[in-house]
C-alpha positions, 0 to 999 in steps of 0.5 A, spaced: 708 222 299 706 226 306 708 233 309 712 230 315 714 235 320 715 240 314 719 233 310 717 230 305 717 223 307 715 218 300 714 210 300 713 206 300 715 199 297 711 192 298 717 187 298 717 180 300 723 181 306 726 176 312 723 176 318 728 180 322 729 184 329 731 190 325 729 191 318 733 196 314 731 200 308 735 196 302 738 200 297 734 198 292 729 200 294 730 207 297 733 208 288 726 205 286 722 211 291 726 217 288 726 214 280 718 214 281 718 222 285 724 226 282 720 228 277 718 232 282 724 236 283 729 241 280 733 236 276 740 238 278 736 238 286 741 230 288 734 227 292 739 221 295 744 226 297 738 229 301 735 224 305 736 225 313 733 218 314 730 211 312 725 206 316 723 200 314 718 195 318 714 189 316 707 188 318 703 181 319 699 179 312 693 175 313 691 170 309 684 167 309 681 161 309 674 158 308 675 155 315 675 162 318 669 165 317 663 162 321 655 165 319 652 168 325 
């Protein structure tokens, strides 16, 4: 979690997803992130209904091999 801009801006999920143009945030996912902060929260204060936004986006993971590192 951040102070974005005077926002709270929470996340983030790792989950395997398709390679696609435009990802969106799943629903289950966006649940998952307010379970684990809405004990910062008054509890009558409904977090869902106050999102102004959500991003999602993929980022490359590399994965080694013994092949890839070479002694200088």
């Amino acid at each position: 979690m951040i102070n974005y801009m005077g926002q709270l801006m929470a996340g983030t999920t790792d989950e395997k997803c398709e390679n696609t143009e435009r990802p969106e945030a799943p629903d289950a996912d966006v649940d998952f992130i307010i379970q684990n902060i809405k004990h910062l929260f008054p509890k009558d204060y409904n977090i869902k209904e106050n999102i102004q936004g959500t991003f999602a986006g993929l980022r490359p993971l590399v994965r080694s091999h013994e092949n890839d590192y070479h002694s200088p």
